[in-house]
Residue, then its C-alpha position, 0 to 999 in steps of 0.5 A: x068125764x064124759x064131757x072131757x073126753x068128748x071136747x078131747x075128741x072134737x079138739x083133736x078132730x079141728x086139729x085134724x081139719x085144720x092140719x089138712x087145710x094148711x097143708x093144702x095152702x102149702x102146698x104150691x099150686x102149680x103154675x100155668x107155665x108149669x102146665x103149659x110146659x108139662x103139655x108140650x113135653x107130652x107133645x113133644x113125647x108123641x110128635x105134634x100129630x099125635x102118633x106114637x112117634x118119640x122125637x127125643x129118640x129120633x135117629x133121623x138126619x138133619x135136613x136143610x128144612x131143619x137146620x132153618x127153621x133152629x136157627x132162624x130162631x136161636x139168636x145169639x144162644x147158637x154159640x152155646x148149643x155149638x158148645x153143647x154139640x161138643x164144638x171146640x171154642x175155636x171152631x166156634x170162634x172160626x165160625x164166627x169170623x167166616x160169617x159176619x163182619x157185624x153181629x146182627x140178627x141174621x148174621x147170628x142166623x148165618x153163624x147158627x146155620x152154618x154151625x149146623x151144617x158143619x154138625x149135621x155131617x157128624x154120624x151123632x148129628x140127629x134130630x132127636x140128639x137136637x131136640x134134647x139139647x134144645x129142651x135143656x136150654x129152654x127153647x121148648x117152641x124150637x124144638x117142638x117144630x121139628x119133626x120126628 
């Protein structure tokens, strides 16, 4: 009787193991993107020099320096942040034709820019407002240049 119970016990306790190395390779091993993406977030939530400054709650205006440096590197993407911002189709569309005979490169830079300056006149139009949007569309190495 003895004997029984004892198996018992030791099957139990590979059971055990065995339940706690499966569920170990279950569990999904996070990725390097993952990780990457975690550290700038952490970045971003303390400013790229390390002081305790949050940008996503940053109320400070759009400069030119800003407006640049996002659309020099927003490509064709500018048309949905703009509606993002609450800009109308229209406007966008408005904005569009005033800027380029031919969608190029530069001229998506010109139509972000001038998208940006006509938003960074609006009393919402801050870096922080810009930095969240800009997070939620993926472009995490745009917003991470700005400054808080």
């Amino acid at each position: 009787m003895a004997n029984w119970s004892l198996r018992t016990s030791e099957h139990h306790a590979a059971r055990r193991s065995w339940r706690r190395v499966t569920e170990a390779f279950q569990k999904p091993a996070q990725s390097t993107k993952a990780v990457a993406l975690e550290q700038d977030f952490k970045r971003l939530r303390t400013g790229s020099s390390g002081e305790d400054a949050d940008i996503m709650q940053s109320k400070r205006r759009l400069t030119e320096r800003d407006i640049c440096i996002v659309a020099s590197q927003l490509g064709a993407s500018w048309r949905i942040l703009g509606l993002r911002l609450n800009f109308s189709p229209e406007t966008l569309d408005d904005i569009a034709k005033a800027t380029a005979i031919r969608f190029t490169d530069k001229s998506f830079e010109q139509m972000a820019q001038n998208m940006l300056r006509l938003w960074s006149k609006l009393p919402t139009a801050t870096v922080g407002r810009l930095v969240i949007l800009l997070w939620e569309m993926g472009h995490h190495a745009i917003a991470l240049q700005l400054q808080p």
